[in-house]
N, CA, C and O atoms as a CHARMM CRD file, in Angstrom:
* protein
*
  380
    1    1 UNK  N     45.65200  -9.19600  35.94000 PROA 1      0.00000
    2    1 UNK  CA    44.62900 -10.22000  35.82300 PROA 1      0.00000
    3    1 UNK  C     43.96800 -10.07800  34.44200 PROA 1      0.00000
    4    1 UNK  O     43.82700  -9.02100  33.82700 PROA 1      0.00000
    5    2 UNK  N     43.63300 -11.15200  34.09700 PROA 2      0.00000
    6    2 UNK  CA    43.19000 -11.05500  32.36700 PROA 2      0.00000
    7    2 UNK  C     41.78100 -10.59600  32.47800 PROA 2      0.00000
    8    2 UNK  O     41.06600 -10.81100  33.45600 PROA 2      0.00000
    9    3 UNK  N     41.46200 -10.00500  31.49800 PROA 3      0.00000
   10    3 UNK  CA    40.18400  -9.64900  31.40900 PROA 3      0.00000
   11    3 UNK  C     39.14100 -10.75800  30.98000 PROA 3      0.00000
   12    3 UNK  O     39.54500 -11.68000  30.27100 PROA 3      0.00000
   13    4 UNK  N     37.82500 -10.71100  31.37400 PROA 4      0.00000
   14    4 UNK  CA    36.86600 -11.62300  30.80100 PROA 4      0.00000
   15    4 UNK  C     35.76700 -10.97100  29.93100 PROA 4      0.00000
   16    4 UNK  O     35.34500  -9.82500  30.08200 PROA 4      0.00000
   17    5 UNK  N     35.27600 -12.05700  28.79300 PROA 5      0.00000
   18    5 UNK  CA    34.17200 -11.46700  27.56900 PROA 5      0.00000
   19    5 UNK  C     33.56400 -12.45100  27.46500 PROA 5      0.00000
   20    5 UNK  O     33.94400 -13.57300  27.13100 PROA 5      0.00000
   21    6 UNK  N     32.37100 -12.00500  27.80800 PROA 6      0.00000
   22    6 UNK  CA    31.13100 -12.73400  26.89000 PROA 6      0.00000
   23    6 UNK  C     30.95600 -12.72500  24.93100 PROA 6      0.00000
   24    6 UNK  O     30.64900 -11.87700  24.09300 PROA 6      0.00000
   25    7 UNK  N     31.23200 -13.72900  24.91600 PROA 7      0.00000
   26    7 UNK  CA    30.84200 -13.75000  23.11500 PROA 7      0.00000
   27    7 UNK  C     29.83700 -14.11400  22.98500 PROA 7      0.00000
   28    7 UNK  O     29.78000 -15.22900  23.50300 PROA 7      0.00000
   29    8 UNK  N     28.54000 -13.72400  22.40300 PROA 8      0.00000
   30    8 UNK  CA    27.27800 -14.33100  22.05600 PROA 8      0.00000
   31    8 UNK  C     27.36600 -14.00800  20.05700 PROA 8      0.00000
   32    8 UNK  O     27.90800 -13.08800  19.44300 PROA 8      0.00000
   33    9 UNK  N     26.77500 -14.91300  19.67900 PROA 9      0.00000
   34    9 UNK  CA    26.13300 -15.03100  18.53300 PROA 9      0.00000
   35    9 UNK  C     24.56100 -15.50400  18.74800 PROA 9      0.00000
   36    9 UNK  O     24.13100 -16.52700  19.28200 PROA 9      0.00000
   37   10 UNK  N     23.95700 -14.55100  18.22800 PROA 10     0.00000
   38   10 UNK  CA    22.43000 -14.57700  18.64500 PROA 10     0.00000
   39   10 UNK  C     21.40400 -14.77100  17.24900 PROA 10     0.00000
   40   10 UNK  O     21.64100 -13.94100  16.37100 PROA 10     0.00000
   41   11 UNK  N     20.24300 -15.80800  16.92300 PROA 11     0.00000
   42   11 UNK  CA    19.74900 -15.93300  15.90100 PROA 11     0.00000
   43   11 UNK  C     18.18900 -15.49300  16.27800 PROA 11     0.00000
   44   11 UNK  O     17.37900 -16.36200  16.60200 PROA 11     0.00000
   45   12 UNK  N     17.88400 -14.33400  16.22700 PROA 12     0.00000
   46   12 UNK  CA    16.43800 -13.77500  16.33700 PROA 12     0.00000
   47   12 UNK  C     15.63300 -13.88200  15.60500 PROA 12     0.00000
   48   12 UNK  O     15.78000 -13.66100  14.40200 PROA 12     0.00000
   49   13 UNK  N     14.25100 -14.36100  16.31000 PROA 13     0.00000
   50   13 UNK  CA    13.28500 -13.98600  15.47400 PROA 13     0.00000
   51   13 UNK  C     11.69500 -13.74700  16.00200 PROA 13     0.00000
   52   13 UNK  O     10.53700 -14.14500  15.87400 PROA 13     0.00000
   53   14 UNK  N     12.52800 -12.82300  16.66400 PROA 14     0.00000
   54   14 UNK  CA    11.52400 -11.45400  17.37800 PROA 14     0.00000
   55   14 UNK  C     12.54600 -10.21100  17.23000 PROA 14     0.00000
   56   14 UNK  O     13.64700 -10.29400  17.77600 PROA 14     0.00000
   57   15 UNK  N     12.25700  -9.28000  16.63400 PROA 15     0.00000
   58   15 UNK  CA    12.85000  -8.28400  16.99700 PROA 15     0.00000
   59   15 UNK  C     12.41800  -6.82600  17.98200 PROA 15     0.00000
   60   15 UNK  O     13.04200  -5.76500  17.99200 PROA 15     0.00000
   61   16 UNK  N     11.59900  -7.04700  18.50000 PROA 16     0.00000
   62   16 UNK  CA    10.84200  -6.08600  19.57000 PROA 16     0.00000
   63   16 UNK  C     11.07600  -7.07500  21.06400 PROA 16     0.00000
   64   16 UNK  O     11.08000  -6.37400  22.07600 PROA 16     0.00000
   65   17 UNK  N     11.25600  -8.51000  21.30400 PROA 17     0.00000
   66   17 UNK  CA    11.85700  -9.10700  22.15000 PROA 17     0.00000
   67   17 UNK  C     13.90400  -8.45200  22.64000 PROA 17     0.00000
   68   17 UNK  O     14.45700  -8.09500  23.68000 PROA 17     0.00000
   69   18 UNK  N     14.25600  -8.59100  21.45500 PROA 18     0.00000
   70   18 UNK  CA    15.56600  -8.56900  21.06300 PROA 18     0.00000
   71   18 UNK  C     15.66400  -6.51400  21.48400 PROA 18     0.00000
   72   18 UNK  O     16.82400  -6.10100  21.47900 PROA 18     0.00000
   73   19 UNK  N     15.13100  -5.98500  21.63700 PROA 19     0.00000
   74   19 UNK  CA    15.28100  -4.57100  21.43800 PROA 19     0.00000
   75   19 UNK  C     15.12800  -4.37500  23.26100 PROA 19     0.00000
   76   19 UNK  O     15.84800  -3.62500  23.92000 PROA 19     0.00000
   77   20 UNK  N     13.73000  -5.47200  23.96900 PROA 20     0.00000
   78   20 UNK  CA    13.59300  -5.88800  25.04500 PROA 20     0.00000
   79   20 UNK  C     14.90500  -5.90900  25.78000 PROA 20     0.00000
   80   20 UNK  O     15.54300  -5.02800  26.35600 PROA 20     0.00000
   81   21 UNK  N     15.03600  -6.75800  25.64700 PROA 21     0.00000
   82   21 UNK  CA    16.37500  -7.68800  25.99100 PROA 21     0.00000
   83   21 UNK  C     17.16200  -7.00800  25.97000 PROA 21     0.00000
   84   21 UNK  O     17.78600  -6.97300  27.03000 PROA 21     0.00000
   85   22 UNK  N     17.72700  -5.94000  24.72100 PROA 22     0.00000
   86   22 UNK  CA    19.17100  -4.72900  24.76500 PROA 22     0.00000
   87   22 UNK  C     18.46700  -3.97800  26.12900 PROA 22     0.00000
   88   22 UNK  O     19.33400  -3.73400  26.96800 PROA 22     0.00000
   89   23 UNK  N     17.47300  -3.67000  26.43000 PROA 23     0.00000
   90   23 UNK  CA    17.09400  -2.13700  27.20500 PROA 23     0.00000
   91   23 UNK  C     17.22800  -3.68800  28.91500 PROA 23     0.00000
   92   23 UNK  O     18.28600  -3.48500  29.51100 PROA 23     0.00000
   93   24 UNK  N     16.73300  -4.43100  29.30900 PROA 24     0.00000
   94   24 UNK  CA    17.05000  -5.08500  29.99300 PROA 24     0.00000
   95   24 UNK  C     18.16200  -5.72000  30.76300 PROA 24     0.00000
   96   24 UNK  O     18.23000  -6.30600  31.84400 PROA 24     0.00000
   97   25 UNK  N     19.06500  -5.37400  29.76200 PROA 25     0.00000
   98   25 UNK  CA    20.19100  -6.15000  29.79200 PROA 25     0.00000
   99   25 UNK  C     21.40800  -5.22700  30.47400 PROA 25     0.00000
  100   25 UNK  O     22.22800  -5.62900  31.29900 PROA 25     0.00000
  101   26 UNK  N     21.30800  -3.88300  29.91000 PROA 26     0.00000
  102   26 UNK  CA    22.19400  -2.88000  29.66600 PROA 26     0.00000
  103   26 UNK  C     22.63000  -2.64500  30.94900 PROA 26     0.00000
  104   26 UNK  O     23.62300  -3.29200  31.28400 PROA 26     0.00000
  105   27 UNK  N     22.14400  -1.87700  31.77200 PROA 27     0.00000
  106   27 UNK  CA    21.80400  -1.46300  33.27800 PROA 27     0.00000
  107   27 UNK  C     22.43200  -2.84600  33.94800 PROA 27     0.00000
  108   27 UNK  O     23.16700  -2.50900  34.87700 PROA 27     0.00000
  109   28 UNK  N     22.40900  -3.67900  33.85800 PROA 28     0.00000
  110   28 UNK  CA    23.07500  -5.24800  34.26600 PROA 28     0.00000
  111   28 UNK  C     24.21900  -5.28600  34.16500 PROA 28     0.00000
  112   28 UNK  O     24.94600  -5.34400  35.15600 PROA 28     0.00000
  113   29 UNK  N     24.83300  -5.25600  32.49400 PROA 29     0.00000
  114   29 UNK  CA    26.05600  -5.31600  32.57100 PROA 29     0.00000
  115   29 UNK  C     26.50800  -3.92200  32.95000 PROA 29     0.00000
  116   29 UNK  O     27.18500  -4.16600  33.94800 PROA 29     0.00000
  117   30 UNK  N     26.54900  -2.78100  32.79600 PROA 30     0.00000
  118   30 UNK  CA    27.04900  -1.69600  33.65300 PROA 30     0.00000
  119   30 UNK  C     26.99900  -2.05300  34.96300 PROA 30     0.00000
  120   30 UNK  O     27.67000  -1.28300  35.64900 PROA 30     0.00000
  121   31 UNK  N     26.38000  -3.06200  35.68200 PROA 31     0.00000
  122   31 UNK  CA    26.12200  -2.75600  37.30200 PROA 31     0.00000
  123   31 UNK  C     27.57300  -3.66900  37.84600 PROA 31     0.00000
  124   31 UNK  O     28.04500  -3.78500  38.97700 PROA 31     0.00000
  125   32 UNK  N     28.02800  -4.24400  36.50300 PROA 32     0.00000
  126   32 UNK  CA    28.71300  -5.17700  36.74200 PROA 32     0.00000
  127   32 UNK  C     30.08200  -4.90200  35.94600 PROA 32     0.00000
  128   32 UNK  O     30.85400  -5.79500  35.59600 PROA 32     0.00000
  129   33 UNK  N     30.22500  -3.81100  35.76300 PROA 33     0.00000
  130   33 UNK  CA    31.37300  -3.23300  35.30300 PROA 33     0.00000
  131   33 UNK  C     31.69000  -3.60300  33.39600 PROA 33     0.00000
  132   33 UNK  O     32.74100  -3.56400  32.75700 PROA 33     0.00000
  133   34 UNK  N     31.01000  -3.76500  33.19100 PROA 34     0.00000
  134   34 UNK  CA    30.91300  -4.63300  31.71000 PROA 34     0.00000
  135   34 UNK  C     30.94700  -3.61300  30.55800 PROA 34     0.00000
  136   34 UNK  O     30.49100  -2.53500  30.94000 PROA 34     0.00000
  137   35 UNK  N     31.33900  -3.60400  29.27300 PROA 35     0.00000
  138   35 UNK  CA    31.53000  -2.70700  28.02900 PROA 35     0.00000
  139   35 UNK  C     31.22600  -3.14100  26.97200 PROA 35     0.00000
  140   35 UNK  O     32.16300  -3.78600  26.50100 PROA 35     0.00000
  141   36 UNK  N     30.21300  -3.11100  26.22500 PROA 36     0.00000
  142   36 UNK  CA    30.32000  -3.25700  25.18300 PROA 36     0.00000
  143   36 UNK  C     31.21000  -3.08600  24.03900 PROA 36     0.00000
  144   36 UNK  O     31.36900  -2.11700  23.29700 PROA 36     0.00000
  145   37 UNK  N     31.87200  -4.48100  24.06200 PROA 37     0.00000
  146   37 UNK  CA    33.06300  -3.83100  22.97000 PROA 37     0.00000
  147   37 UNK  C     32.21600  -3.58900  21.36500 PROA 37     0.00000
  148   37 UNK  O     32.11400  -2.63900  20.58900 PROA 37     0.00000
  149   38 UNK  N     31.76500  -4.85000  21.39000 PROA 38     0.00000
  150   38 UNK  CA    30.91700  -5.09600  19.49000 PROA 38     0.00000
  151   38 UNK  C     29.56300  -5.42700  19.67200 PROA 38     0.00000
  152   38 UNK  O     29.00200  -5.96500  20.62700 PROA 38     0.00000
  153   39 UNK  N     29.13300  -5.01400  18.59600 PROA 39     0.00000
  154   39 UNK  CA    27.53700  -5.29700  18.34700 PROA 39     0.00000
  155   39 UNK  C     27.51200  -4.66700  16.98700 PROA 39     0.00000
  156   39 UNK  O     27.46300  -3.49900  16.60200 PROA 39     0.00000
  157   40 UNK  N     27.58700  -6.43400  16.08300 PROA 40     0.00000
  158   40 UNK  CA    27.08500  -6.15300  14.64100 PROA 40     0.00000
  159   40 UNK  C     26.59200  -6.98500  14.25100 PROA 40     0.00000
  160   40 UNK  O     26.94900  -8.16300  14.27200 PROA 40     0.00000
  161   41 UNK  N     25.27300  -6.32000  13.63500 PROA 41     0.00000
  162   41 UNK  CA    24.33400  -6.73900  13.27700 PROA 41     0.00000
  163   41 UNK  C     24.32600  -8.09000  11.81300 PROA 41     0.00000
  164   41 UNK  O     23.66000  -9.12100  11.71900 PROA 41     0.00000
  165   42 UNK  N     25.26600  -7.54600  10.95200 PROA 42     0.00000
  166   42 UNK  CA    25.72600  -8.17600   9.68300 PROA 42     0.00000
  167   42 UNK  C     27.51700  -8.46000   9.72800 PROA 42     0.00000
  168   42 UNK  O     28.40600  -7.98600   9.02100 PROA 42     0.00000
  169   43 UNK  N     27.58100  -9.59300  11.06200 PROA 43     0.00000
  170   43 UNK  CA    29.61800  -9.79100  11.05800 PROA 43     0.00000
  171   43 UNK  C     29.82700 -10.72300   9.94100 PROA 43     0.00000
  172   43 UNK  O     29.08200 -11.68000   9.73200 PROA 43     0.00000
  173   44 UNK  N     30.67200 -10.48000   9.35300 PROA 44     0.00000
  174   44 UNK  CA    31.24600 -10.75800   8.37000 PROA 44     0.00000
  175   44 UNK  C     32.10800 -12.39200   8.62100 PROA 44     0.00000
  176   44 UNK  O     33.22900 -12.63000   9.07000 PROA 44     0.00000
  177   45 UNK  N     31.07600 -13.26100   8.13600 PROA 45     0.00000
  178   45 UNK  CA    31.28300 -14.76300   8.44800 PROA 45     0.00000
  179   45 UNK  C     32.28900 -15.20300   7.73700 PROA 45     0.00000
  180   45 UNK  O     32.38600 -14.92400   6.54200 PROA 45     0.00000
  181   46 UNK  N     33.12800 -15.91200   8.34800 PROA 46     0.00000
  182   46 UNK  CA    34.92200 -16.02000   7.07700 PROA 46     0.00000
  183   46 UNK  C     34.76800 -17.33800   6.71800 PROA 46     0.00000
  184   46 UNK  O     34.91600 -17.70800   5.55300 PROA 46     0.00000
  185   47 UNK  N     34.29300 -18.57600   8.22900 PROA 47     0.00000
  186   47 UNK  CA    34.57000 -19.56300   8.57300 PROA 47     0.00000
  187   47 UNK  C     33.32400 -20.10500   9.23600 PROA 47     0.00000
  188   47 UNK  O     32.89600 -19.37100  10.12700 PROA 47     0.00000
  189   48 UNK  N     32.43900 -21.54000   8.95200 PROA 48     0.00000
  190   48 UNK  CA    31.98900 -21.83600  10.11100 PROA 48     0.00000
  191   48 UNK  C     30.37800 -21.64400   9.31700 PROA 48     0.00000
  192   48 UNK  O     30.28000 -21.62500   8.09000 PROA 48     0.00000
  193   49 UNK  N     29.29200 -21.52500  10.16200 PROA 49     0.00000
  194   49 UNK  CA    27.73300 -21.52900   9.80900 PROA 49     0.00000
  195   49 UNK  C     26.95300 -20.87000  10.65400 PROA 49     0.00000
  196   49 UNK  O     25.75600 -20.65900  10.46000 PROA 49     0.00000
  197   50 UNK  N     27.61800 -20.50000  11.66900 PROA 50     0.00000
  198   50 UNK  CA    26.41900 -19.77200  12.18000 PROA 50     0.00000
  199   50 UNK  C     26.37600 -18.23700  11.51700 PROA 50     0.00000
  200   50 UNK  O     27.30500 -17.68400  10.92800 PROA 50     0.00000
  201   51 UNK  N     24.90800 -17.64800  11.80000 PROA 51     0.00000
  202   51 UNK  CA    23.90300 -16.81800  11.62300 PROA 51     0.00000
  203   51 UNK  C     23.80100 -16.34300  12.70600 PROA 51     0.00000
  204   51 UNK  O     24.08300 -16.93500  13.74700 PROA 51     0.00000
  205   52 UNK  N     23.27800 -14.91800  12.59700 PROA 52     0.00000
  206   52 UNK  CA    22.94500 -14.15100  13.62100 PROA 52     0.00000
  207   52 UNK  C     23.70500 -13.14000  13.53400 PROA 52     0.00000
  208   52 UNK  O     23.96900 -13.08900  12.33300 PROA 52     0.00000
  209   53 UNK  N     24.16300 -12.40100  13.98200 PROA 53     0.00000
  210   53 UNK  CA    24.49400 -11.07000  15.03900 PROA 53     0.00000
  211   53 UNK  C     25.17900 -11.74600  16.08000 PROA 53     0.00000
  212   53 UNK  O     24.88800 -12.79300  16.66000 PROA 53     0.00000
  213   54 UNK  N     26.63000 -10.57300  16.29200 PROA 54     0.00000
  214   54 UNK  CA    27.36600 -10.72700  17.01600 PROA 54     0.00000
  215   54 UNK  C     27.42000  -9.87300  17.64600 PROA 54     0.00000
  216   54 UNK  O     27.29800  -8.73000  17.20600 PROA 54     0.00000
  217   55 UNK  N     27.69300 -10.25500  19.32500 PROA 55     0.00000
  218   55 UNK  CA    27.94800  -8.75600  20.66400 PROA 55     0.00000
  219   55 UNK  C     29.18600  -9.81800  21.13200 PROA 55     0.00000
  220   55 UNK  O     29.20900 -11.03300  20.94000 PROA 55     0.00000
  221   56 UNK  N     30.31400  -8.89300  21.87900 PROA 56     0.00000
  222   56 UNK  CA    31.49900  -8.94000  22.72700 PROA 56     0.00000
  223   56 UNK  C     31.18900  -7.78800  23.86200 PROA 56     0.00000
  224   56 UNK  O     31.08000  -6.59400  23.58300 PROA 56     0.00000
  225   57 UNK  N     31.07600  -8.28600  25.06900 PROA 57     0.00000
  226   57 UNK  CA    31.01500  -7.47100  26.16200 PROA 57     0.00000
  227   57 UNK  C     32.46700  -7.95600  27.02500 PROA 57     0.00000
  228   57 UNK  O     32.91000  -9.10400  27.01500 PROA 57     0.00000
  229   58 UNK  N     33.03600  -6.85900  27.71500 PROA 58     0.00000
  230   58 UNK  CA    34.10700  -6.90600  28.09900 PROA 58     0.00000
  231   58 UNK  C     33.93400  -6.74900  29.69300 PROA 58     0.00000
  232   58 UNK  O     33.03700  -5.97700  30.03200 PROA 58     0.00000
  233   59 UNK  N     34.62000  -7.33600  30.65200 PROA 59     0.00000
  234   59 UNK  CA    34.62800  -7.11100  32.10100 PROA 59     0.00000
  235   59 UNK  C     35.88000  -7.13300  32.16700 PROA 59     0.00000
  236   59 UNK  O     36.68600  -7.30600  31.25300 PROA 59     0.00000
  237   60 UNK  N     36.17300  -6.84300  33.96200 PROA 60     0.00000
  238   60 UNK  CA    37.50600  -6.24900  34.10300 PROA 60     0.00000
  239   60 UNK  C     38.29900  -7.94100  34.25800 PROA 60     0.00000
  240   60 UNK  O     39.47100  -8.21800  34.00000 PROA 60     0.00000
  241   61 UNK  N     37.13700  -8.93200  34.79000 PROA 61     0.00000
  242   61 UNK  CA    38.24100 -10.39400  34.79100 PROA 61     0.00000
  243   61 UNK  C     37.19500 -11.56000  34.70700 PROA 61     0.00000
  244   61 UNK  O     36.07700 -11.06400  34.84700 PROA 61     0.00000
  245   62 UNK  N     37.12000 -13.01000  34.52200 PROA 62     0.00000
  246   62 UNK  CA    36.38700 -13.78900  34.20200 PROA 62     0.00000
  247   62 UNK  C     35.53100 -13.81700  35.65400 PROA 62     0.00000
  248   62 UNK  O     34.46300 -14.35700  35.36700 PROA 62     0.00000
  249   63 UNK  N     35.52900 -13.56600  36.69500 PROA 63     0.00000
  250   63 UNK  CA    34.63100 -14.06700  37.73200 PROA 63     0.00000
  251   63 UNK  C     33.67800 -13.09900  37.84300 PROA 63     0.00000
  252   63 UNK  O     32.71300 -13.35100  38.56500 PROA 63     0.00000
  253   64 UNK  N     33.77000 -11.41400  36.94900 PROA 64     0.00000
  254   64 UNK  CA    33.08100 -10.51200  36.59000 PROA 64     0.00000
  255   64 UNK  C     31.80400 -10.97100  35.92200 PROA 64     0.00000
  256   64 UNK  O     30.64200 -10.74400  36.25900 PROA 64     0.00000
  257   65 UNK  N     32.36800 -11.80400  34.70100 PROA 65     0.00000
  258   65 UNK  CA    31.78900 -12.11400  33.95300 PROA 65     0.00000
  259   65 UNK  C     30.54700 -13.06400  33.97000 PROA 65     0.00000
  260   65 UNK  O     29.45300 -13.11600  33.40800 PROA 65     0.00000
  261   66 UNK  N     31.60500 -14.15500  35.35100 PROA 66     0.00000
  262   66 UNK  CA    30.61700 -15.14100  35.71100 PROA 66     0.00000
  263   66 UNK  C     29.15500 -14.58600  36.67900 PROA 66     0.00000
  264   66 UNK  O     28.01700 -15.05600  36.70900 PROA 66     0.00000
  265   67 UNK  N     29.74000 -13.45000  37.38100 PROA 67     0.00000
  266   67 UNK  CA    28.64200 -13.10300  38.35100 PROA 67     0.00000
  267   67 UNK  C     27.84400 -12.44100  37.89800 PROA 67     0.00000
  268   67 UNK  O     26.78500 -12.33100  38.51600 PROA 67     0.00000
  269   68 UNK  N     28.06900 -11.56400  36.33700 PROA 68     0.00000
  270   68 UNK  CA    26.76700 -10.77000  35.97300 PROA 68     0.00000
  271   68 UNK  C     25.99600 -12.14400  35.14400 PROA 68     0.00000
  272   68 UNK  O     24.77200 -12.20700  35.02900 PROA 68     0.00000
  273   69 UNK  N     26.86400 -13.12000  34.64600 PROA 69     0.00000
  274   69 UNK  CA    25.79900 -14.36000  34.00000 PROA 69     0.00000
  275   69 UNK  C     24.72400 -15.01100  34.98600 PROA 69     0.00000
  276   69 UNK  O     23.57000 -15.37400  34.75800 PROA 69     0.00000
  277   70 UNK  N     25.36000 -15.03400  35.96700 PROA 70     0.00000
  278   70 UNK  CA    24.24000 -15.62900  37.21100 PROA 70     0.00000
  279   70 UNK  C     23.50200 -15.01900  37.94900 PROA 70     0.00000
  280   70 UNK  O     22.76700 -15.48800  38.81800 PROA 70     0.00000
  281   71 UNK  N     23.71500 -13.45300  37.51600 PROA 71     0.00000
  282   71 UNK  CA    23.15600 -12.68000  38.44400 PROA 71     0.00000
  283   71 UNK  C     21.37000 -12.50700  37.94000 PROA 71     0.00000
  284   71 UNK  O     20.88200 -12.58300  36.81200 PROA 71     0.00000
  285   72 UNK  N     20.76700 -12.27600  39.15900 PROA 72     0.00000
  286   72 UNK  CA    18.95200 -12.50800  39.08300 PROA 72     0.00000
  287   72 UNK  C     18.67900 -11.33100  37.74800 PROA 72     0.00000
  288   72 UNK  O     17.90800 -11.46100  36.79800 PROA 72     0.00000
  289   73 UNK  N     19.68100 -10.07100  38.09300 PROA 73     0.00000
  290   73 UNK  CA    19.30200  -8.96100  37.05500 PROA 73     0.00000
  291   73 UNK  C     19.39900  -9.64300  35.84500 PROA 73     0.00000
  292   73 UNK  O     18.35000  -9.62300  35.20100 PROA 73     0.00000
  293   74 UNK  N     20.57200 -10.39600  35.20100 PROA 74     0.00000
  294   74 UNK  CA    20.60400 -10.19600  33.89000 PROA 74     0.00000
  295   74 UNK  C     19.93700 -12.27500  33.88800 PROA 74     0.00000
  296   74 UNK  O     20.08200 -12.64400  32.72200 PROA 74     0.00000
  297   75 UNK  N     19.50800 -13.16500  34.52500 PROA 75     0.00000
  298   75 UNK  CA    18.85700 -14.14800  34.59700 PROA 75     0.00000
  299   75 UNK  C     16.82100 -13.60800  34.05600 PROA 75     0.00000
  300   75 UNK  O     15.99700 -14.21300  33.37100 PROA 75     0.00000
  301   76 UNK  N     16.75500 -12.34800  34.74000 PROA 76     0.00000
  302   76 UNK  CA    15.26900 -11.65100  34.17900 PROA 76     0.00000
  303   76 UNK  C     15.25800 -11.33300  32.75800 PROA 76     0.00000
  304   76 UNK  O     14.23100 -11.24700  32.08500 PROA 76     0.00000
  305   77 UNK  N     17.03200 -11.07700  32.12200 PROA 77     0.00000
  306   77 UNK  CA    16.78400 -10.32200  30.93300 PROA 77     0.00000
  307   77 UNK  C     17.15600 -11.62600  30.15500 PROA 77     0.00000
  308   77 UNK  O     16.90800 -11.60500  28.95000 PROA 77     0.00000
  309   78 UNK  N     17.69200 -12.70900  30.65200 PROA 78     0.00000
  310   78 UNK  CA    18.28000 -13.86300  30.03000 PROA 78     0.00000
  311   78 UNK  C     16.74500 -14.62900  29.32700 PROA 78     0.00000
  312   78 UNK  O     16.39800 -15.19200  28.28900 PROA 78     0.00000
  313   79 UNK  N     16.28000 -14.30100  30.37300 PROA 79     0.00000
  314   79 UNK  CA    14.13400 -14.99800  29.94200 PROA 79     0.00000
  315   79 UNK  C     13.96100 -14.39700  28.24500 PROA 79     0.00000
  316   79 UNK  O     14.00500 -15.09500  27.23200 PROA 79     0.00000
  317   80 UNK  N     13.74600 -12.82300  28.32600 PROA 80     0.00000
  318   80 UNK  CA    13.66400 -12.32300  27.57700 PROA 80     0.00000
  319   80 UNK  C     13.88600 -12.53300  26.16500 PROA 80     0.00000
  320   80 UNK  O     13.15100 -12.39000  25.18800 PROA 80     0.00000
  321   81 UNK  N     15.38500 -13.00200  26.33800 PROA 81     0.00000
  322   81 UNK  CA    16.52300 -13.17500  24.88700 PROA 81     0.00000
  323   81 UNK  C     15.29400 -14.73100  24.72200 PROA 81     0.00000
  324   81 UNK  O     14.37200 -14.91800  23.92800 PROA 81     0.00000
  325   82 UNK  N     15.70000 -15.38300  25.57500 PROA 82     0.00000
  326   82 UNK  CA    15.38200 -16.80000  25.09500 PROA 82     0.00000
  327   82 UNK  C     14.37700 -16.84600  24.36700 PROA 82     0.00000
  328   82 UNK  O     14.47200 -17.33900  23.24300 PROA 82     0.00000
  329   83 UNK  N     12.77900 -16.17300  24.99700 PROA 83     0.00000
  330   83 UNK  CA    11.99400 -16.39900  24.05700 PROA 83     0.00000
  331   83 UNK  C     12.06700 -15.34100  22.60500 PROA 83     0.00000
  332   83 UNK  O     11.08600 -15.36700  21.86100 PROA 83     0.00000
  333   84 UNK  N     12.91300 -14.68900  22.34900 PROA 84     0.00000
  334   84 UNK  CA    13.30000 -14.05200  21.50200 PROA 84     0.00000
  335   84 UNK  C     13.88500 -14.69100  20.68000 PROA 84     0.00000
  336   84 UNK  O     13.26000 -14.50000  19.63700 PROA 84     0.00000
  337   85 UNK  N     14.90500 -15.49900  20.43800 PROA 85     0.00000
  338   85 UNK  CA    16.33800 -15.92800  19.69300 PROA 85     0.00000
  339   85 UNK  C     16.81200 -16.65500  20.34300 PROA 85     0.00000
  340   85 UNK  O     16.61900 -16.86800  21.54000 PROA 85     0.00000
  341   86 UNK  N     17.79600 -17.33700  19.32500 PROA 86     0.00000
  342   86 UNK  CA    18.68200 -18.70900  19.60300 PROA 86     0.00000
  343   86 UNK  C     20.03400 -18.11900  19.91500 PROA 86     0.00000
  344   86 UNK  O     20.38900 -17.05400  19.40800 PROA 86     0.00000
  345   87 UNK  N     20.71000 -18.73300  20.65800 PROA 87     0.00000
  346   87 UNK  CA    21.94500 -18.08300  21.15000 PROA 87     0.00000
  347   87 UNK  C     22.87700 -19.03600  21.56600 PROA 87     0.00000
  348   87 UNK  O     22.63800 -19.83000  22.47600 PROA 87     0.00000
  349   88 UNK  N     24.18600 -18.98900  20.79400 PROA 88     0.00000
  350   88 UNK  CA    25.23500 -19.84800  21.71100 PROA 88     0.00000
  351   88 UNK  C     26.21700 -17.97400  22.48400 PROA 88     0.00000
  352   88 UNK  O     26.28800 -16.78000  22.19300 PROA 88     0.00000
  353   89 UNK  N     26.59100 -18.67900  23.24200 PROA 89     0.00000
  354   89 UNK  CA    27.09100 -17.91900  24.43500 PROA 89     0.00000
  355   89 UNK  C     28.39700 -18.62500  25.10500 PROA 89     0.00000
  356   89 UNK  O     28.36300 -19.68500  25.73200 PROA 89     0.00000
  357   90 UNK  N     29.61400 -17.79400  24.83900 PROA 90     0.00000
  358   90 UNK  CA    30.62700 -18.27000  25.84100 PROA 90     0.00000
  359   90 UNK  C     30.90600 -17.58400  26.47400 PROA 90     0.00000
  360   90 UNK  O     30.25000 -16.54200  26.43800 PROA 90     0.00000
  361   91 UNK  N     32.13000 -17.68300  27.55200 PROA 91     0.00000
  362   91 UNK  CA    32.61200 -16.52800  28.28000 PROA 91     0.00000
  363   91 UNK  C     34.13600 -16.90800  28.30800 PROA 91     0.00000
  364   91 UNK  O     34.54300 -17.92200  28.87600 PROA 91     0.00000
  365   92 UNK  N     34.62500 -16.37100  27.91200 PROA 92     0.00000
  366   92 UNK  CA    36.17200 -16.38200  27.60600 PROA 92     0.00000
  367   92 UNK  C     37.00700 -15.36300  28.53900 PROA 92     0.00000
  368   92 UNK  O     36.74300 -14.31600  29.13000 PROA 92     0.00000
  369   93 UNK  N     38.40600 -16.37200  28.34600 PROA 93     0.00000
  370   93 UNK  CA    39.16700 -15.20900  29.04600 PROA 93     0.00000
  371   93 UNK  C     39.97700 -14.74500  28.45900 PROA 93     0.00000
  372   93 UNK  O     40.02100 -15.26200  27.34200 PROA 93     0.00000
  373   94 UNK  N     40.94100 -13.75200  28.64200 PROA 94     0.00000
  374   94 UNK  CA    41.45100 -12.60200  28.73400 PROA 94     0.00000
  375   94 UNK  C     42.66700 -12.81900  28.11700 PROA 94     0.00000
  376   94 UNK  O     43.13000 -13.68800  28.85700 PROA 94     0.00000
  377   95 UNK  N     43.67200 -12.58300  27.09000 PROA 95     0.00000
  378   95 UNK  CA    45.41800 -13.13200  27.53900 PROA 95     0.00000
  379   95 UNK  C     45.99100 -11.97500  28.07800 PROA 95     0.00000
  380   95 UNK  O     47.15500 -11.99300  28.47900 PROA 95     0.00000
C-alpha cells in the first residue's frame, strides 16, 4: 500500500505561534503513526512563488494521513498554525 504525506508550505508571521503549533502538533502526528521526513526553514525555491518553509510528514498510507488531518488533536493545533501563518497544505500519495 503506498504511503501518504502531508506537504505544507507555511508563510509565518508569528513565530512563538509557529513554535506553538510544532510542540502541539508533534504528539498528534506520532499518535498517528506519522514522521517527519523535512523541515526547512530556507528550501531552496527552483520554480514557482511561494515563500515560507517547508515540512513533509510521512504516514504509513493516505487514510493515515486523512485521519490525523481530521482528527480533534491535530484540528486544536490546526487553530494554532492558522492564527500564526498562511499555509497551503496537501496530502499526497505514495507511488
Amino acid at each position: 500500500m503506498p504511503k501518504g504525506y502531508i506537504v505544507a508550505n507555511i508563510r509565518a508571521h508569528d513565530a512563538e505561534g509557529i513554535k506553538r503549533f510544532a510542540e502541539a502538533s508533534a504528539p498528534v502526528i506520532a499518535k498517528f503513526g506519522g514522521r517527519v521526513l523535512a523541515r526547512d526553514l530556507n528550501p531552496e525555491l527552483r520554480e514557482g512563488a511561494l515563500q515560507g518553509f517547508s515540512v513533509i510528514v510521512e504516514f504509513d498510507d493516505v487514510e493515515a494521513a486523512r485521519a490525523f488531518y481530521e482528527s480533534s488533536g491535530y484540528t486544536a493545533a490546526k487553530a494554532i498554525r492558522q492564527a500564526a501563518a498562511e499555509t497551503d497544505l496537501r496530502i499526497v500519495e505514495g507511488v
